[in-house]
The first five atom37 places (N, CA, C, CB, O) and aatype in JSON, in Angstrom:
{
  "aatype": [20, 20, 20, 20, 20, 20, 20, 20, 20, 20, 20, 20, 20, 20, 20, 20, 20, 20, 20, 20, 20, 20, 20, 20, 20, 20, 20, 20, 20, 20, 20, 20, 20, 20, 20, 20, 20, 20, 20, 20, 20, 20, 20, 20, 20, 20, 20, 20, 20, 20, 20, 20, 20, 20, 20, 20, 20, 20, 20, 20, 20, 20, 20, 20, 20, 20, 20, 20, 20, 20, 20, 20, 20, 20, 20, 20, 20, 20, 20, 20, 20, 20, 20, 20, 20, 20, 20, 20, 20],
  "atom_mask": [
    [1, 1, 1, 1, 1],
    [1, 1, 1, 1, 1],
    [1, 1, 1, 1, 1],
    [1, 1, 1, 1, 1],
    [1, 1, 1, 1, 1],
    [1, 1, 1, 1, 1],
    [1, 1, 1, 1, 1],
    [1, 1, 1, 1, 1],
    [1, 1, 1, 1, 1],
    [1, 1, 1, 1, 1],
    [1, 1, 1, 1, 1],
    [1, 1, 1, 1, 1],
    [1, 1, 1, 1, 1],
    [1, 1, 1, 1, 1],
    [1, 1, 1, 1, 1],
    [1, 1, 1, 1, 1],
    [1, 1, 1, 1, 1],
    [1, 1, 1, 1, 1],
    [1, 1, 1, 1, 1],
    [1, 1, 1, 1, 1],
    [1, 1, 1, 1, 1],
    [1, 1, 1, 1, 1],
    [1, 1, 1, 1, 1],
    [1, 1, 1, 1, 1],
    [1, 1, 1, 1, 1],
    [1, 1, 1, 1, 1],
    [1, 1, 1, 1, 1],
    [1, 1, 1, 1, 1],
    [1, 1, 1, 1, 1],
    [1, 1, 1, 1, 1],
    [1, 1, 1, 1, 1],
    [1, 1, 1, 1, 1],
    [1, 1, 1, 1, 1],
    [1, 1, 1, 1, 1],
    [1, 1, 1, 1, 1],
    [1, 1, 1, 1, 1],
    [1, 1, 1, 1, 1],
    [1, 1, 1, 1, 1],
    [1, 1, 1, 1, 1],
    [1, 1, 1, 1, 1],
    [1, 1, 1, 1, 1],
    [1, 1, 1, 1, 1],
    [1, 1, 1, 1, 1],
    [1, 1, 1, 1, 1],
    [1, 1, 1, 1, 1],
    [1, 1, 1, 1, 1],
    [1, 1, 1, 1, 1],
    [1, 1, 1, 1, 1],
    [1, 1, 1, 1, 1],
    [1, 1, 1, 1, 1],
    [1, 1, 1, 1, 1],
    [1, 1, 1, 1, 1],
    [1, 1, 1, 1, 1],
    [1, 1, 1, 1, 1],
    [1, 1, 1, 1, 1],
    [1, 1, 1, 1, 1],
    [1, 1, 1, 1, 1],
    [1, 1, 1, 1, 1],
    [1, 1, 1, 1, 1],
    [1, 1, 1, 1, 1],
    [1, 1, 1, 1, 1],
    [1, 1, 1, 1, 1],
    [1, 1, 1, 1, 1],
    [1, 1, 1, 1, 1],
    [1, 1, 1, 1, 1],
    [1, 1, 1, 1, 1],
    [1, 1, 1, 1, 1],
    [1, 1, 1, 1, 1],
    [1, 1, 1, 1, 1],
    [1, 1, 1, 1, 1],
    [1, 1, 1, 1, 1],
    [1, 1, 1, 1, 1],
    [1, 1, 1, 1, 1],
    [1, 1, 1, 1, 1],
    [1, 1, 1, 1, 1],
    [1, 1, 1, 1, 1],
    [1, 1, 1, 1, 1],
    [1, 1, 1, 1, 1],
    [1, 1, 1, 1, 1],
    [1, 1, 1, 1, 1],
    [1, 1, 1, 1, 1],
    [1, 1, 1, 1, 1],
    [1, 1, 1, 1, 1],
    [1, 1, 1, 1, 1],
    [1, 1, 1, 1, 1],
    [1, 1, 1, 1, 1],
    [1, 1, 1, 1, 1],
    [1, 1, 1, 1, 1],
    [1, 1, 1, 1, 1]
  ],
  "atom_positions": [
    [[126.67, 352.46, 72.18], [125.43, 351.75, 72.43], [124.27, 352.55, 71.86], [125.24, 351.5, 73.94], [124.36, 353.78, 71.78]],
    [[123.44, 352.06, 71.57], [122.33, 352.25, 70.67], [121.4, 352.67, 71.76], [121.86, 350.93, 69.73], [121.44, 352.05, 72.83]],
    [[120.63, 353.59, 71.6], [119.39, 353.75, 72.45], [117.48, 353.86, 71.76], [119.84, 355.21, 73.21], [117.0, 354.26, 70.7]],
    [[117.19, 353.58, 72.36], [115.62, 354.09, 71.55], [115.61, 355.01, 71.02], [114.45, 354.37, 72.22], [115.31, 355.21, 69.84]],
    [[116.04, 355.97, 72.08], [115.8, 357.81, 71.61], [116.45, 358.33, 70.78], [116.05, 358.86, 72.56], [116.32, 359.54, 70.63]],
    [[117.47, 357.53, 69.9], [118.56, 357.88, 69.43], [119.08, 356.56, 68.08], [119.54, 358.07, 70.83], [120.02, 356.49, 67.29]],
    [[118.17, 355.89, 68.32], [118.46, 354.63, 66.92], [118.47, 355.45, 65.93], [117.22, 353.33, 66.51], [119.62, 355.78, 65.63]],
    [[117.53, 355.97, 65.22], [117.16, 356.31, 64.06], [118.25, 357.48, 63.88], [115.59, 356.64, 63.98], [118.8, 357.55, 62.78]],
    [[118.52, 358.21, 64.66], [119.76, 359.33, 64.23], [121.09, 358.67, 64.17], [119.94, 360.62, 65.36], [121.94, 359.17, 63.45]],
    [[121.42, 357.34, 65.04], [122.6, 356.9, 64.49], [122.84, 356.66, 63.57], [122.99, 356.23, 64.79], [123.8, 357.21, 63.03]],
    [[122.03, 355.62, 62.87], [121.62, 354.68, 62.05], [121.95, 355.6, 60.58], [119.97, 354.17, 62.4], [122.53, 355.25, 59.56]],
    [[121.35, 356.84, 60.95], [120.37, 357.94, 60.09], [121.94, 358.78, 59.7], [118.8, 359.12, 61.28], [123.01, 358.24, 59.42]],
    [[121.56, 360.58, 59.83], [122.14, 361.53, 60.02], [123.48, 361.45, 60.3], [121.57, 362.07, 60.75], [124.34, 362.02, 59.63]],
    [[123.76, 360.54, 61.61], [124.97, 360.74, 62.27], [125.78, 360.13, 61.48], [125.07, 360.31, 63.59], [126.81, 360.7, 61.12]],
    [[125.42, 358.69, 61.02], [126.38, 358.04, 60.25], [126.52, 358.67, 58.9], [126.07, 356.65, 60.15], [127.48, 358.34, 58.21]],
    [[125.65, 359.55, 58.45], [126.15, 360.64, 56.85], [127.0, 361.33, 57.27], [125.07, 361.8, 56.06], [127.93, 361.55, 56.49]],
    [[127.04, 361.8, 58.3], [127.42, 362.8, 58.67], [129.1, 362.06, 59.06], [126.34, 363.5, 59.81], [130.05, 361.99, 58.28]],
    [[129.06, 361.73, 60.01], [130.34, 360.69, 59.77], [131.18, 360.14, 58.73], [130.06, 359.73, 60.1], [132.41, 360.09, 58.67]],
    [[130.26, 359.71, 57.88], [130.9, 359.46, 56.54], [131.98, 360.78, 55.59], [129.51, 359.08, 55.64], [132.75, 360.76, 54.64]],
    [[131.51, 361.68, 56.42], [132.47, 362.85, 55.53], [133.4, 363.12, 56.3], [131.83, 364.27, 55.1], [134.11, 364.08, 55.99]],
    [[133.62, 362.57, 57.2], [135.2, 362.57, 58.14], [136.19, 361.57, 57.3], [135.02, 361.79, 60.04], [136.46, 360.47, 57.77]],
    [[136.69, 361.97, 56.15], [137.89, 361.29, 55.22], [138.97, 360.39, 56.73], [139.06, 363.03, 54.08], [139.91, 359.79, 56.2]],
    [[138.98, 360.27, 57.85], [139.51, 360.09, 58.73], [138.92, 358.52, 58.96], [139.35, 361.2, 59.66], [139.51, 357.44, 58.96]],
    [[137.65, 358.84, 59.13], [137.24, 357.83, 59.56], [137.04, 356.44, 59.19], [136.55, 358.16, 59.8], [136.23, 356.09, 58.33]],
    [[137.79, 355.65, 59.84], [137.79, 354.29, 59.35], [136.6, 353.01, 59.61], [138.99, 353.87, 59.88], [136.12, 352.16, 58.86]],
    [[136.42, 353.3, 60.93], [135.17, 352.48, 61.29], [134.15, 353.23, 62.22], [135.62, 351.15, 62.02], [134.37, 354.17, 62.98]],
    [[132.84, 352.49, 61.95], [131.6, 353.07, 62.99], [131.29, 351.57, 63.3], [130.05, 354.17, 62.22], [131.29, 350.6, 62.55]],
    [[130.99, 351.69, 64.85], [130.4, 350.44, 65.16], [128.83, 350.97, 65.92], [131.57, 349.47, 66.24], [128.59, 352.05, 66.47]],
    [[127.77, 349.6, 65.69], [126.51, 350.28, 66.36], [126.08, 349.07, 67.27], [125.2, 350.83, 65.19], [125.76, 348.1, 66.58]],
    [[126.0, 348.92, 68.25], [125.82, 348.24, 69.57], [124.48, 348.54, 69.84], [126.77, 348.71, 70.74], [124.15, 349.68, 70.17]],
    [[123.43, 347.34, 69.71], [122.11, 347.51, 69.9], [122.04, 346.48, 71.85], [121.08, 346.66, 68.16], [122.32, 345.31, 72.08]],
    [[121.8, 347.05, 72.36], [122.01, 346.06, 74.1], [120.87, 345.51, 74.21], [122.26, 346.96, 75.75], [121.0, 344.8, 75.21]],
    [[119.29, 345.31, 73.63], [118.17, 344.82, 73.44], [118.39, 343.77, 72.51], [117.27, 345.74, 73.09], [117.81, 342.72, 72.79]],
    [[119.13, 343.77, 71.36], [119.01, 342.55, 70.55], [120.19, 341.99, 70.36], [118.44, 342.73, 69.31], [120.32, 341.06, 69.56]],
    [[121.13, 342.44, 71.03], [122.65, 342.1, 71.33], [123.29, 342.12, 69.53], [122.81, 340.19, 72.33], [124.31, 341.54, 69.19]],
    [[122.59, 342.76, 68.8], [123.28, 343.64, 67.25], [124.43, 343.77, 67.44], [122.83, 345.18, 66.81], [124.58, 344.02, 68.64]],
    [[125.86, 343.72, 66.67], [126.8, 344.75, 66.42], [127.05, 345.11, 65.14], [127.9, 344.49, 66.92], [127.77, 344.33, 64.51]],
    [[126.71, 345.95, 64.66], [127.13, 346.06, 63.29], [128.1, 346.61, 63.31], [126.41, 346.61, 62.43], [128.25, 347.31, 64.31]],
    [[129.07, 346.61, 62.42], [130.4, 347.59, 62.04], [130.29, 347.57, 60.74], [131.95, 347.13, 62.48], [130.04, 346.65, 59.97]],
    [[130.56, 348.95, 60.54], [130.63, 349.88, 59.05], [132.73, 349.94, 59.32], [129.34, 352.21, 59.2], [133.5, 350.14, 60.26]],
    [[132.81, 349.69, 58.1], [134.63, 349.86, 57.89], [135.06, 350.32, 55.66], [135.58, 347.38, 58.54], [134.81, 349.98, 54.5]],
    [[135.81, 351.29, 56.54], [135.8, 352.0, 54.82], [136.55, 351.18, 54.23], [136.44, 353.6, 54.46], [137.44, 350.94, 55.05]],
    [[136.74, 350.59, 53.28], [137.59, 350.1, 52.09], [138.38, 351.56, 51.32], [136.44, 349.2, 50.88], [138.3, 352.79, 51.33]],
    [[139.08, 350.54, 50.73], [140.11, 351.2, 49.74], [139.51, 352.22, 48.99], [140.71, 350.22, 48.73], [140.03, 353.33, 49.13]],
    [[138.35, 352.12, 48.08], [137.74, 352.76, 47.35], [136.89, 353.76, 48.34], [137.07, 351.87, 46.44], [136.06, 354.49, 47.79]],
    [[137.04, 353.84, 49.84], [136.19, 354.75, 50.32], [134.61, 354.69, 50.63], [136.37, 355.59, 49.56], [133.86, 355.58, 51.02]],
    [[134.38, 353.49, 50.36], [132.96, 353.9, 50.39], [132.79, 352.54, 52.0], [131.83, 353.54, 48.37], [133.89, 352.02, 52.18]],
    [[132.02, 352.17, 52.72], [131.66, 351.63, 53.58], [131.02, 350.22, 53.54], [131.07, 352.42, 53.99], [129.99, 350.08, 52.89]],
    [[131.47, 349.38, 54.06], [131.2, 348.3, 54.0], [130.45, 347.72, 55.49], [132.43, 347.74, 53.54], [130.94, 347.81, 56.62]],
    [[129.06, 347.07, 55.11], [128.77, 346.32, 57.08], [129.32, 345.41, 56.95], [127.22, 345.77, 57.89], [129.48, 344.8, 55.9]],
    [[129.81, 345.1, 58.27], [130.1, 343.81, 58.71], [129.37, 343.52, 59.92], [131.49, 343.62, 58.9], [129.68, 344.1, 60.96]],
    [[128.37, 342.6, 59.88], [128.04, 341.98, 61.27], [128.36, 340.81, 61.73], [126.9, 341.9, 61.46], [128.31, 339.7, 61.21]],
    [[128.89, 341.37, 63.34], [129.49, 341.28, 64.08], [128.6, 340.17, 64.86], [129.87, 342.49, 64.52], [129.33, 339.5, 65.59]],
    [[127.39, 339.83, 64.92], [126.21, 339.77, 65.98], [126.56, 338.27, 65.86], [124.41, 340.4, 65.59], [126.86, 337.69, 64.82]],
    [[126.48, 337.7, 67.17], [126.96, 336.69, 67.64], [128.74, 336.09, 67.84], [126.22, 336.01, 66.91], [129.15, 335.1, 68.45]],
    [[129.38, 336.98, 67.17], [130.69, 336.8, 67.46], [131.76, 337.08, 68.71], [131.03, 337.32, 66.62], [131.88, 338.21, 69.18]],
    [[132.63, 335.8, 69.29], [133.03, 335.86, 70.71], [134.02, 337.08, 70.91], [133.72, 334.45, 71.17], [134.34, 337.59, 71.98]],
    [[134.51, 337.49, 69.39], [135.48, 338.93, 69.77], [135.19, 339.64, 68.15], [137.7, 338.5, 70.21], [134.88, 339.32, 67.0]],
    [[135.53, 340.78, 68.98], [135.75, 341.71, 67.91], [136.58, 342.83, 67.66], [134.88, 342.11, 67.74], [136.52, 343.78, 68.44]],
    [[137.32, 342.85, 66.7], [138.14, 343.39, 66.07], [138.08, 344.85, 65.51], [138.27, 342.62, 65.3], [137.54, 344.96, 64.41]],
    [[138.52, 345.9, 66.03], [138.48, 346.93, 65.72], [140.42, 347.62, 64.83], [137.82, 347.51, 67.2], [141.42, 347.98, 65.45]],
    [[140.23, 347.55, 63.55], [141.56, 347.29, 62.74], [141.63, 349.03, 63.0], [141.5, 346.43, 60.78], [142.57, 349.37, 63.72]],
    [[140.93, 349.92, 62.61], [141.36, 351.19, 62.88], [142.1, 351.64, 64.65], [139.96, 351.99, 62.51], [142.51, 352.8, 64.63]],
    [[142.21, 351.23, 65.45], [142.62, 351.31, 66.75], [143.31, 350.1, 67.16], [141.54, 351.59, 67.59], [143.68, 350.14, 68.33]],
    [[143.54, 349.22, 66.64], [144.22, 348.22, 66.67], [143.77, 347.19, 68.27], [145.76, 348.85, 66.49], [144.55, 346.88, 69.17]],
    [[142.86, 346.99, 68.21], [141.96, 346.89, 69.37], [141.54, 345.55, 68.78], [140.74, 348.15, 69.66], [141.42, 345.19, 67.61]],
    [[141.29, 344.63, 70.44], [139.92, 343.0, 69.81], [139.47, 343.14, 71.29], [140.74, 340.65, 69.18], [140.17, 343.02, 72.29]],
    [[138.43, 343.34, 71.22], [137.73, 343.08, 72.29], [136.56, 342.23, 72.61], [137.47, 343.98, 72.55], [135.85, 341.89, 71.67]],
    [[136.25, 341.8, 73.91], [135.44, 340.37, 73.95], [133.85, 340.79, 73.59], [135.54, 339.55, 75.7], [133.51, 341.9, 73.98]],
    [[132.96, 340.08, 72.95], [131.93, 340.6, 72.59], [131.32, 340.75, 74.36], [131.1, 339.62, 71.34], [130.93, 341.72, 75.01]],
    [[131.43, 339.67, 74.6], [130.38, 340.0, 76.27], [130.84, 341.04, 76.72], [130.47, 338.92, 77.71], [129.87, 341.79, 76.87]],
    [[131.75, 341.54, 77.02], [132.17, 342.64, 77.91], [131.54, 344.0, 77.29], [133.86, 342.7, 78.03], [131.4, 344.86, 78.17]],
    [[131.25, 344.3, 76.38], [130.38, 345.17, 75.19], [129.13, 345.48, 76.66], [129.61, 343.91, 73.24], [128.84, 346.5, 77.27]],
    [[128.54, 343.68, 76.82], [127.04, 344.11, 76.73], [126.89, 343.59, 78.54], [125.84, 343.05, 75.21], [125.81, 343.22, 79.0]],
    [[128.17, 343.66, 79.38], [127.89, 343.12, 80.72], [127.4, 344.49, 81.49], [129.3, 342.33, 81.43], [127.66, 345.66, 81.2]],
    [[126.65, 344.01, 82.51], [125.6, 344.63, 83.23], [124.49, 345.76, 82.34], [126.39, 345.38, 84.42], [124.1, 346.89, 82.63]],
    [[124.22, 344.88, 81.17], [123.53, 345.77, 79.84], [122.47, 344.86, 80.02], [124.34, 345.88, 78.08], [122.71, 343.7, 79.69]],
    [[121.27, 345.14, 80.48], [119.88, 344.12, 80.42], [118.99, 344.53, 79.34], [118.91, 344.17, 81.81], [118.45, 345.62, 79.24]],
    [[118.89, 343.49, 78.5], [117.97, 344.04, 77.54], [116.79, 344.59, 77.96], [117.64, 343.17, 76.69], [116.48, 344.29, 79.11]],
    [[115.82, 345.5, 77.19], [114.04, 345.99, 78.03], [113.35, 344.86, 77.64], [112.96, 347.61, 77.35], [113.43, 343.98, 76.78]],
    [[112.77, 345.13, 78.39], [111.46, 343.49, 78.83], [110.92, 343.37, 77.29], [109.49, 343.94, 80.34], [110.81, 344.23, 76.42]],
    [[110.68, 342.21, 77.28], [110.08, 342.02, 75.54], [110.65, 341.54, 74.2], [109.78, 343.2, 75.05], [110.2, 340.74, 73.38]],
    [[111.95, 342.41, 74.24], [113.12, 342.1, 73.24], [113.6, 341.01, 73.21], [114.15, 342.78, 73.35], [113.87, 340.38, 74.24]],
    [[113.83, 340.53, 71.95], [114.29, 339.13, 71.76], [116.07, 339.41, 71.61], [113.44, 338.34, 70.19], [116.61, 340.1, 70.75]],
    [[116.75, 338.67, 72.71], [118.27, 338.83, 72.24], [118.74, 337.78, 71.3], [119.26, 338.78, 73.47], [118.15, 336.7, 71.34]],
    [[119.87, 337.95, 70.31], [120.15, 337.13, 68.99], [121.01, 336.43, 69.92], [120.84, 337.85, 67.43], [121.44, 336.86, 70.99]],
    [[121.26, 334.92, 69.23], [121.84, 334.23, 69.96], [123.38, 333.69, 69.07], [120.74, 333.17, 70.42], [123.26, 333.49, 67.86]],
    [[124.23, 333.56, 69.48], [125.48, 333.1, 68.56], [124.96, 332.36, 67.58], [126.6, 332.25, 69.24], [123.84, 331.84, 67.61]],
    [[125.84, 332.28, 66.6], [125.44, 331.48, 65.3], [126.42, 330.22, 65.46], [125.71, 332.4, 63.73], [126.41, 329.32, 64.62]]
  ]
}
């Protein structure tokens, strides 16, 4: 989950920094204010691809062999007053 104090370093740093883990197959970023999911997933050639996720009823995590329900992500997660949440497509 994404926080204020901490967007810009996920987003930022952490995910360069991540990127040099030859291991790593996916990053996912969970915004609980605008109900976002992005997922980053490496391809063949290595380099990172987004996929957003945002509005979708499940999601699929292929590195862990995992699908999980998008609501359950964001239950008892209240967005802060103000924020507009995205709505399914």
């Amino acid at each position: 989950m994404l926080s204020p104090s901490t967007q810009s370093y996920d987003r930022g740093s952490r995910f360069t920094l991540y990127r040099s883990i030859v291991t790593l197959r996916e990053y996912m970023l969970v915004d609980p204010d605008t109900r976002e999911v992005q997922l980053f997933r490496r391809g063949a050639d290595g380099l990172f691809t987004l996929h957003d996720l945002t509005g979708r009823e499940h999601i699929t995590l292929d590195s862990v062999g995992c699908e999980l329900l998008a609501s359950d992500g964001f239950d008892g997660v209240e967005p802060e007053p103000g924020e507009q949440i995205s709505l399914p497509v």
